[in-house]
C-alpha positions, 0 to 999 in steps of 0.5 A: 584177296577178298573172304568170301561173304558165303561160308557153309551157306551163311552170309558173313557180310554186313550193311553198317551204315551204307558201307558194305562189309565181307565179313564183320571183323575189323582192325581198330584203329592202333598199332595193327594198322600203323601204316599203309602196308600192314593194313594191305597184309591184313586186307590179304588175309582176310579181315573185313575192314581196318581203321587207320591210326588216328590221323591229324594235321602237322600242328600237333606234333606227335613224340612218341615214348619208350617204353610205352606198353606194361601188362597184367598176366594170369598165373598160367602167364596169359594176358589179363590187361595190357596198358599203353600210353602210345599216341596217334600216328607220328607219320606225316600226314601227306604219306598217309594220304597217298597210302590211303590211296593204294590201299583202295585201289589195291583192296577196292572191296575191303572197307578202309576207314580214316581215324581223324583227331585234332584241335577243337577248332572248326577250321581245323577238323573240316580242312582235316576232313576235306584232305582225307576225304579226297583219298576215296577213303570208306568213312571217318571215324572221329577219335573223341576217346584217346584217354591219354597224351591227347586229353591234356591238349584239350581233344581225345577223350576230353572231347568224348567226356563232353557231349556238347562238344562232342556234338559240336566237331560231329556237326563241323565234321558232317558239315563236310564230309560226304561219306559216312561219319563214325563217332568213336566214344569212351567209357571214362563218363558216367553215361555213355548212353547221354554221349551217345545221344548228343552225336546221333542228334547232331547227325552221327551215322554210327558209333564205335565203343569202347576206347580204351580204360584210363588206368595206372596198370601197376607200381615197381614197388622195388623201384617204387616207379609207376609202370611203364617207366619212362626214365623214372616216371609214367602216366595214366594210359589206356588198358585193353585186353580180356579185363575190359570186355565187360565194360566194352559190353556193356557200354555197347549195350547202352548205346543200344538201348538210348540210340538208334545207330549202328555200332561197332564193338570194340574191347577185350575180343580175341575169339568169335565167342566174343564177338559175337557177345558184342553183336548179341548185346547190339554191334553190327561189327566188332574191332579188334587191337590187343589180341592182334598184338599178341596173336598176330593178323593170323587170328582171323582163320578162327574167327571167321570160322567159328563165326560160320559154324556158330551161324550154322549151327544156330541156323541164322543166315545172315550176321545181323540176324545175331544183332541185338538178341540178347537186349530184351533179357536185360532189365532193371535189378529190381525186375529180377525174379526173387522166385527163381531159386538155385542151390550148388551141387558138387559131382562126385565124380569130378571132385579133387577133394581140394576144400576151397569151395568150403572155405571161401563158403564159410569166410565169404559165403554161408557156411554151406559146404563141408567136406566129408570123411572122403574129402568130397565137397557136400552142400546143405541145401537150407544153409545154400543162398545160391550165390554161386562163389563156390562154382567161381572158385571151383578148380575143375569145370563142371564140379559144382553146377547150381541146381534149380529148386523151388521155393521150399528148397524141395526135389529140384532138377538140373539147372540147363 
């Protein structure tokens, strides 16, 4: 089954790179697609296109451990951050190849791409290109970014952190390859964008960001063993989930900003707000692993969905109408205005009369909220520096909105 590129008169599919999409949703390259026929099933329901689990040649022996996954939950128990130090594929190569094949044949429309990691040796990389791309597999996706396991062999995001040797394997691999290659980055370097420069110059055709965040997820301090513990020890792994969308955003952005490339975003997305935060700051597509991992392939219904409705209501047309919209309003901190000013206001009406706001106020704010006689929240408006802690830490949404004012912190009006 194939989506439907047109829903409510938008147009879902996209052009990246010369590959052409029914829908910009796509399965990152991880436990979601770890073989043939999962990748099948989601194809079926849906998804736009998926990524293999990297790839690579039989000389890199691939053990995985157990456990492999550890968490950070919220106090109503949703997911925060999920850490994992699983590695590449630990299936045969040759079995791969013969999936790619049935995929294809079965799911011709559907975008397939091989994730592909191996030795920094020429020889290496190009006879790896060479068997995966006789599959008739869409593109390649080189995995320059794996933050754990991988490194310590000298590849993964060893490779990604250097953007010599990062253009070096992107000119071995277009060297050979016959169809497009995507270069996929991590944001363990300082600037992504000077990475992302070297693989366009050295012939990307576009760019995945983000992999994962290199993190220690957290200690059992009864045990005092770092998690998750593999008999008594663990490791550095890389962290996903809601807690790295802004760093997935913003590395996005920058990519945006120094290169010409399409790009696929990938990072903390679990529902079409999301995604389409990741195309408003430059993605063409958006990929998707941790929130499949809890939710199930199912998730798709409601991103397509709200993707159409969004477009509608908006009145784009197409998906790459929505891409790149938000660049222009990022600047430089010092191009900010220091004219536009806003105050907190508190309603009335939806007040719980809890004091927090006037807490945090007085021991990390400016002291500009007292509570009343009737427990409700007032703000002095001389006192307000318009930081907006208040409104972060508000148990009630809407409670505290920030007013716009003029300088003289006169009559304002509502801040839309």
């Amino acid at each position: 089954m194939l989506v439907q590129m047109q829903i409510r008169g938008v147009d879902l599919s996209v052009d990246f790179c010369g590959l052409k999409f029914p829908n910009p949703f796509v399965l990152s390259s991880a436990p979601p697609t770890t073989d043939g026929a999962m990748i099948k099933r989601a194809f079926s329901m849906g998804w736009g296109g998926a990524i293999t689990k990297t790839l690579g040649l039989p000389n890199l022996e691939i053990v995985n451990t157990t456990p492999r996954l550890a968490t950070i939950r919220g106090f109503k128990g949703d997911l925060i951050g999920l850490e994992n130090i699983e590695l590449i594929t630990d299936r045969p190569l040759d079995v791969w190849l013969e999936e790619i094949k049935e995929i294809k044949k079965e799911y011709p429309e559907n975008i397939l791409i091989a994730s592909l990691m191996t030795a920094a040796v020429k020889e290496d990389w190009q006879e790896l290109v060479r068997l995966v791309q006789a599959t008739g597999v869409d593109a390649f996706e080189l995995n320059f970014s794996c933050p754990h396991g991988m490194p310590e062999k000298g590849i993964g995001a060893a490779i990604g952190q250097d953007p010599e040797i990062a253009s070096t394997i992107t000119r071995w691999v277009k060297e050979v390859a016959e169809i497009p290659v995507i270069v996929k980055l991590t944001p363990n370097v300082t600037n992504i964008g000077v990475v992302a420069k070297a693989v366009e110059a050295a012939g990307a055709d576009a760019i995945s960001a983000i992999n994962t965040v290199s993190v220690l997820i957290g200690i059992d301090v009864e045990k005092m063993e770092p998690i998750p513990t593999v008999d008594g020890k663990s490791s550095f792994g890389g962290y996903s989930g809601p807690a790295v969308r802004p760093i997935g955003l913003r590395c996005v952005a920058e990519i945006a900003q120094a290169t010409k490339l399409p790009i696929s975003g990938i990072g903390g997305i679990s529902t079409w707000e999301n995604a389409v935060e990741y195309m408003l700051v430059g993605a063409s597509t958006v990929q998707l692993c941790t929130a499949v991992m809890f939710e199930g392939y199912r998730i798709i219904y409601d991103l397509i969905d709200g993707l159409a409705d969004y477009m509608e209501r908006h009145g784009f047309k197409k998906v790459q109408e929505i891409v790149g919209l938000a660049l222009p309003k990022l600047s430089a901190h010092e191009k900010l205005s220091r004219e536009y000013k806003v105050v907190a206001n508190v309603n009335p009406d939806l007040c719980i009369k809890d004091d927090l706001c006037a807490r945090v106020c007085q021991d990390a704010g400016y002291s500009a909220i007292q509570i009343g006689p009737d427990r409700i929240a007032k703000v002095d408006e001389e006192k307000c520096h318009g930081c907006s802690l208040c409104q972060q830490v508000c148990p009630v949404w809407g409670c505290i909105q920030m007013k716009l004012v003029n300088q003289k912190r006169g009559a304002g009006v509502e801040n839309t």
